[in-house]
Steps between C-alpha positions, in 0.01 A plus 500: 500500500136509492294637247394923629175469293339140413253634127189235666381495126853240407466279766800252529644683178649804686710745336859530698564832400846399384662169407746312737716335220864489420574697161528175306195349588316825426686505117385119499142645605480734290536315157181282476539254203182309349446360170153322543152516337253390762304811673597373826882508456478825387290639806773305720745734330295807533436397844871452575567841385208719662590331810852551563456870374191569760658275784848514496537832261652341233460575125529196298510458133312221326721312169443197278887464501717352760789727604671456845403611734154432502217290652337287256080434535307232291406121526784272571572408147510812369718614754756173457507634129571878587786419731646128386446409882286215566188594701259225615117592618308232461184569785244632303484858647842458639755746461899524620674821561876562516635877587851541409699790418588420089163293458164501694247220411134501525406170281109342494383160435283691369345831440321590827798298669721795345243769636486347856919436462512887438302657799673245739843672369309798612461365842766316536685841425306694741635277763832568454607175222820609313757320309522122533136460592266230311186314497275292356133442593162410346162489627361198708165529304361602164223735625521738692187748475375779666103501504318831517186593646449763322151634440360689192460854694793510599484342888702223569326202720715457831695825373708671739696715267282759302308430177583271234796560270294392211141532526303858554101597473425163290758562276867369431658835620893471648846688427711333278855601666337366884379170293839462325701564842250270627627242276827563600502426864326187411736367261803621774313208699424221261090565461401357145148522494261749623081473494398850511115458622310419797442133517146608611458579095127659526367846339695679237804269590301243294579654211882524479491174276300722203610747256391764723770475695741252357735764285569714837591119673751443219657832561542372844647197377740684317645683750586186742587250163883660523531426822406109457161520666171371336143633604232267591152601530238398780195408331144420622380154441136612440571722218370344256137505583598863694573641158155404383661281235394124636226415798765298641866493613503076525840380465375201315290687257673524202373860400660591808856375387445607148407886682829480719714373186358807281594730829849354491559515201393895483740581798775307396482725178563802731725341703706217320704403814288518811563282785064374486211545728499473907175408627291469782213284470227387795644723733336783710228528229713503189299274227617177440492114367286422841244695372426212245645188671808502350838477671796741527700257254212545249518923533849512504603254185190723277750767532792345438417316203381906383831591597693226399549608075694836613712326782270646778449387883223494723583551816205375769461615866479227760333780740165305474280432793136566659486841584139459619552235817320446788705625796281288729649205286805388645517211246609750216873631454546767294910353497363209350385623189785513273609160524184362502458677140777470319693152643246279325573677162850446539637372143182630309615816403610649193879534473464897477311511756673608866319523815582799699502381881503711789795410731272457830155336496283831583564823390897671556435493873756636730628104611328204291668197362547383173264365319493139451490528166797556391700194546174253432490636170694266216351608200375786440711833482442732779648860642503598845364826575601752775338809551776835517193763568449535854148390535507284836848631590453886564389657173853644417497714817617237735835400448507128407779333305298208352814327353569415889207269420488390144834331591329295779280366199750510260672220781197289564575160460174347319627136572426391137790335346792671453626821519194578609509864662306773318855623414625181372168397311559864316543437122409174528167396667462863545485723185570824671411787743229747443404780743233801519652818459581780722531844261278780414557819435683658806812644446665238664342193344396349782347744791777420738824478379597218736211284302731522162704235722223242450435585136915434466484236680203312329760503185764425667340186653352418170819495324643289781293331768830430717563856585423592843309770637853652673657487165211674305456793744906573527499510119173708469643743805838559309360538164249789625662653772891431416804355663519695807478252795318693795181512233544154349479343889172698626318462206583119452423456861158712470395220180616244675298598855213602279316171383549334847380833664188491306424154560566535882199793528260386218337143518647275743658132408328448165144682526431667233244731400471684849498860271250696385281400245551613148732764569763257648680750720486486914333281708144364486533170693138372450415679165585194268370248809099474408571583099450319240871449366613217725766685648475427897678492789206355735639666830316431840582527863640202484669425127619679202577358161395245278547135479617358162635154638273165434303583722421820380481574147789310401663810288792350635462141280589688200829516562742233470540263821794628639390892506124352566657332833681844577224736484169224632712467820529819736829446651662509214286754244720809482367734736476763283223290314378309793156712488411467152547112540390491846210574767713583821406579833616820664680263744749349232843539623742625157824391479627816730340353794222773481135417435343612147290772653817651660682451183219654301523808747916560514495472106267773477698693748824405300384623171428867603831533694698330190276802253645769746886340475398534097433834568784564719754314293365714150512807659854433594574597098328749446851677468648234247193499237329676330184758647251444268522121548581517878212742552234276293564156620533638886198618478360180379650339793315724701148373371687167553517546861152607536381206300747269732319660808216434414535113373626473864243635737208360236644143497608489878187646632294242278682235675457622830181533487382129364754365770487740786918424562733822530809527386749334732737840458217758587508685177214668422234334289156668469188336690 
């Protein structure tokens, strides 16, 4: 049966209203044996126990002494001691669970992998495990890190979800029970680290690293250390001289290293165990080592020889690039810039130092392709970053199921060696998966309740890169809305139409940036084209897109021959990328037989009738779920269908108009 009332505010941790087990299972549930002191263990325990009483409505007692039955919570070794039964663990992280109906197990290679075994009982649970069921599983990647762009005042940048959960008025200002639960559904999906500040570190925000505000960020800290995830702080690479301590922030000045050590060393008093610094440097006006001829090496190894006494990493953004370019210049590529940075300093970083790469060479666009970074890269540690916050892909009002995406990267083949997919290269080449976050404080987390899919799924992924996008939203659907099957099939189908949907009426076949400046919502199909970001699409009556082959600006040469090959040469480019590689002319037959103008105008078309099947197919529960949640996210599809409209008639009539060609079916399209 489904769920009568899904409580938005526990996302995939939904109370049942009564458990579904057999009496002996319950009796082994209900004895919860641990005999551990690490912080962790005991918050696995405590976790173990809150959740079965407020999902399943049991009351479980917690016991240092094994008596059968019972279910038995702590690191492998100290469970193979407990019970006399050998239990092996050995991926750090990792954790194996076996329910039976004498003895449960929930052992940890270590502590966080007995936290993370824990909640997956949970879930595992929720779908309907019982007696006989087991598994073992460990993360893909070491990192996996939410970033916040969370501002001072209390706004969030590319926030979709209400005000900050930490941050109010200039001032460290949140509620300690929404922080803790906070902490929890992180930990349910593997997250380890969390920055809590804007990347953009400027005003107040500054001064998080001083004693004015470093006693409320340990508090903080506090509250997430039990559930095995470490702060890190953005910082601003200028601070030195914008404190009014130095007249310089050079890298290579050794006042300036001796400033960040003495910084360091105050925070780390505060805050004994945080993850380190994120940074970005010589990007959209932040300060950095540019400014004095230095190079991103030089910045980024000053911090982490600061960092480097108390265990601390510095984390360094790859988004670097001219933001001030000369649209009349088609010489420049904006998709350029990253490897043209940071592949000659390959090998001259810092061991704690990790460069934080976004997954496509611009900026989280609705259909880009991977960077060619990642792959090229052999020595020097690096993260991919995806972005969960809606920005390009409908601001948390739009239904959009971004994991139907992030596993197209996730299966890029780089052509670098071996095993050389971003999956495969994770935990190796790769040293994990960082994303910016989705919350504020709306009840629900996440404005739309179908959004807390991609925030799930960014975990999910993150823990392991082989899931697909199918699997993610079945187990997301059942662990929110429960086991009844009418629900589970219309709202898998709705995520799974709702990322092709979107692409089919926003930008077509790899243009990006046809939206509306700054705010990043609807259409503005020229308002990026004459800027000075480098984002364009160059559309005449003629043409649209942009060539990157040889004979353009060669963006395609950074990647390895065989994908170079693929994407320089038009017939065989994917077509859902064959603009952002490629000028092509109106004429262009597609692989359906129809031209790219007529494609353009029947995928525009396509999108707003797939929105109204959304609509259709939602509205077909309302019945099954609950009203509060069926009445907020159907009215969000509402504003979805206006917003779908609109992409439509603005991009088809934009088209029409530079080519002067109707739409072979006679739909209407505005002169």
């Amino acid at each position: 049966m489904g769920i009568s009332e899904v409580r938005e505010y526990d996302c995939w941790l939904q109370g049942r209203g009564q458990n579904q087990f057999s009496d002996a299972l319950k009796n082994c549930l209900s004895r919860i044996v641990v005999k551990e002191d690490c912080l962790v263990v005991k918050q696995a325990a405590l976790e173990l126990q809150r959740g079965l009483k407020r999902m399943f409505g049991v009351d479980a007692a917690i016991t240092d002494t094994i008596q059968k039955p019972c279910t038995v919570v702590g690191t492998a070794t100290a469970v193979s001691e407990l019970t006399g039964k050998t239990v092996s663990c050995d991926r750090a992280e990792g954790f194996c669970i076996e329910i039976g109906d004498e003895l449960s197990v929930v052992a940890g290679a270590d502590c966080n992998g007995t936290l993370y075994g824990a909640f997956r009982l949970l879930m595992e649970l929720a779908k309907g495990a019982g007696t006989g069921f087991s598994l073992e599983d460990a993360p893909r990647s070491g990192i996996r890190m939410i970033n916040h762009w969370d501002n001072l005042d209390g706004t969030i940048e590319r926030g979709y979800a209400g005000p900050s959960l930490f941050y109010k008025d200039d001032k460290i200002d949140y509620d300690p029970q929404r922080i803790e639960d906070y902490a929890r559904l992180l930990a349910s999906i593997g997250i380890n680290c969390l920055s809590i500040n804007n990347v953009n570190v400027r005003k107040t925000a500054k001064l998080l690293i001083t004693e004015q505000f470093l006693p409320d960020v340990a508090k903080l800290a506090d509250i997430f250390r039990p559930f095995g995830i470490r702060l890190m702080l953005s910082i601003n690479f200028g601070a030195p001289y914008s404190f009014g301590d130095l007249d310089t922030a050079d890298p290579l000045d050794p006042r300036v290293g001796e400033w960040w050590a003495k910084r360091a060393d105050l925070v780390y008093k505060y805050i004994p165990d945080l993850a380190g610094f994120l940074v970005k440097a010589d990007s959209e006006g932040e300060a950095g080592p540019f400014q004095y001829g230095r190079d991103h090496a030089d910045g980024a190894n000053m911090l982490a020889k600061a960092l480097k006494p108390h265990n601390g990493t510095v984390i360094w953004r790859c988004f670097v690039y001219n933001c001030t370019q000369d649209w009349r210049d088609q010489t420049q590529d904006r998709a350029c810039a990253a490897y043209d940075h940071f592949m000659p300093l390959d090998g001259r970083f810092d061991d704690n130092v990790i460069l934080q790469i976004k997954h496509g060479p611009y900026d989280f666009q609705v259909r880009e392709p991977v960077t060619p970074l990642f792959g090229a890269l052999k020595k020097t540690r690096h993260l991919i970053e995806f972005q969960i916050t809606q920005e390009y892909t409908g601001h948390q009002i739009d239904v959009c199921f971004l994991p139907y995406m992030w596993q197209d990267v996730y299966h890029f083949d780089t052509k670098h060696g071996e095993n050389s997919t971003i999956g495969g290269m994770m935990g190796n080449r790769i040293s994990g998966a960082v994303a910016v976050g989705s919350v504020g404080r709306d009840e629900n987390w996440t404005g739309n309740t179908l959004s807390q899919a991609n925030w799930f799924g960014f975990g999910r992924l993150a823990w392991n890169p082989d899931l697909t996008a199918e699997e993610i939203a079945d187990e997301w659907v059942k662990l929110t809305f429960g086991l009844d099957p009418e629900v589970d099939a219309a709202v898998n189908k709705i995520l799974m139409m709702s990322y092709p949907t979107y692409e089919n009426y926003n930008a077509p076949f790899g243009v990006c940036f046809m939206v509306t400046r700054s705010l990043h919502y609807g259409p503005d199909i020229e308002g990026y084209e004459y800027s000075r970001w480098g984002t364009y699409h160059r559309a005449n009556w003629e043409a649209v897109g942009v060539d990157r082959t040889p004979s353009g600006t060669n963006y395609t040469g950074q990647y390895a021959p065989e994908n170079a090959a693929m994407f320089a040469d038009l017939a065989t480019c994917p077509e859902n990328l064959m603009l952002f590689f490629h000028r092509v002319p109106y004429s262009y037959v597609m692989k359906n037989g129809k031209n790219l103008l007529q494609n353009i105008y029947d995928t525009h078309f396509k999108g707003v009738e797939q929105v109204e099947e959304i609509i259709r197919t939602w509205e077909g529960i309302q019945d099954k779920i609950g009203s509060a949640v069926y009445a907020s996210v159907r009215e969000r599809m509402g504003r979805q269908l206006t917003n779908a409209i609109e992409w439509r008639d603005v991009v088809n009539t934009y088209f029409h108009r530079h080519t002067g060609i109707p739409d072979e079916q006679g739909r209407k399209i505005y002169d």
